[in-house]
C-alpha positions in Angstrom: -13.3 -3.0 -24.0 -16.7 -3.4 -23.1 -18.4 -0.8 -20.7 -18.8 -3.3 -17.8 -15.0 -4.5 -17.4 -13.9 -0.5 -18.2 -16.1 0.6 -15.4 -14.3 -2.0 -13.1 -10.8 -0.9 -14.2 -11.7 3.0 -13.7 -13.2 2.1 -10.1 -9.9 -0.3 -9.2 -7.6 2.9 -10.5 -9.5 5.1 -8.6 -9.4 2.5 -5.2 -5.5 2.5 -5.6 -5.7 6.3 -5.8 -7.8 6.7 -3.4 -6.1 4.5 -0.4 -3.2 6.4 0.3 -5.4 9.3 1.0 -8.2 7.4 2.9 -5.3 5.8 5.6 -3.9 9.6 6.2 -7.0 10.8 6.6 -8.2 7.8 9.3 -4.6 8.6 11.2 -1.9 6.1 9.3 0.7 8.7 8.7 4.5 8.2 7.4 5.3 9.6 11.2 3.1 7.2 12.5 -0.3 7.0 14.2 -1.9 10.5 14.9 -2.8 11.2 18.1 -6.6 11.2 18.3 -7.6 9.4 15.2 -10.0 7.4 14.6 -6.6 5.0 13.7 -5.2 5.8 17.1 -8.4 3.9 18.5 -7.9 1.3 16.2 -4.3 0.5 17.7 -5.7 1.3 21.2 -8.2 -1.3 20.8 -6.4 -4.0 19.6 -3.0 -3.6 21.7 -6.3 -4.0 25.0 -7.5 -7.0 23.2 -3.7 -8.5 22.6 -2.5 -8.0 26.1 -0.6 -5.0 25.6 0.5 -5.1 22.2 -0.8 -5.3 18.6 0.0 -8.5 16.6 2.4 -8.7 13.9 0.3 -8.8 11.0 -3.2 -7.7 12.0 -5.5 -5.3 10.3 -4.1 -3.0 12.7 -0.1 -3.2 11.6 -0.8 -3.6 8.0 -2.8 -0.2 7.8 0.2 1.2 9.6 2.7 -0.5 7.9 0.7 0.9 4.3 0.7 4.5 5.6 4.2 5.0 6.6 5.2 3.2 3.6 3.0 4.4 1.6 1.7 3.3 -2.1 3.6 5.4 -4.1 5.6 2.5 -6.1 2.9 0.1 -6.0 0.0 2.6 -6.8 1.7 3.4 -10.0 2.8 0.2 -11.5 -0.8 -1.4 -10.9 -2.4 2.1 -12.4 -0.1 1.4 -15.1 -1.0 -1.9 -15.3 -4.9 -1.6 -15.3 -4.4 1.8 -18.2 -3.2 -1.1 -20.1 -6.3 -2.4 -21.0 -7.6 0.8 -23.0 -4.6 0.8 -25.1 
């Protein structure tokens, strides 16, 4: 594999890695939104904007829907998937 398409694998494993951590941290738990976050603003924002609620399908309840879910399955099969290429 040439050094250009490894370095694009390596930085897509490490994005998939990387996002489960990133929504916890901004407030998009498996309980839900934490109080105070930065994702609590987020939701605040956009339920203001929608008349009192947020939209199915908006930024908003996909990053919600991806922390309380979590990554887990999919993070491993497309790791697995992307490792592929330096076998």
């Amino acid at each position: 594999m040439d050094p250009v398409t490894a370095a694009y694998v390596a930085a897509g494993a490490g994005a998939l890695v990387a996002a489960p951590v990133a929504l916890t941290a901004a407030g998009f738990t498996s309980a839900g939104v934490a109080a105070g976050s930065w994702a609590a603003s987020m939701m605040s924002s956009a339920a203001i904007a929608n008349g009192g609620g947020v939209a199915a399908g908006s930024v908003v309840a996909t990053l919600q829907s991806v922390g309380a879910a979590g990554l887990s399955g999919a993070t491993g099969a497309a790791v697995g998937w992307l490792a592929s290429f330096f076998g």
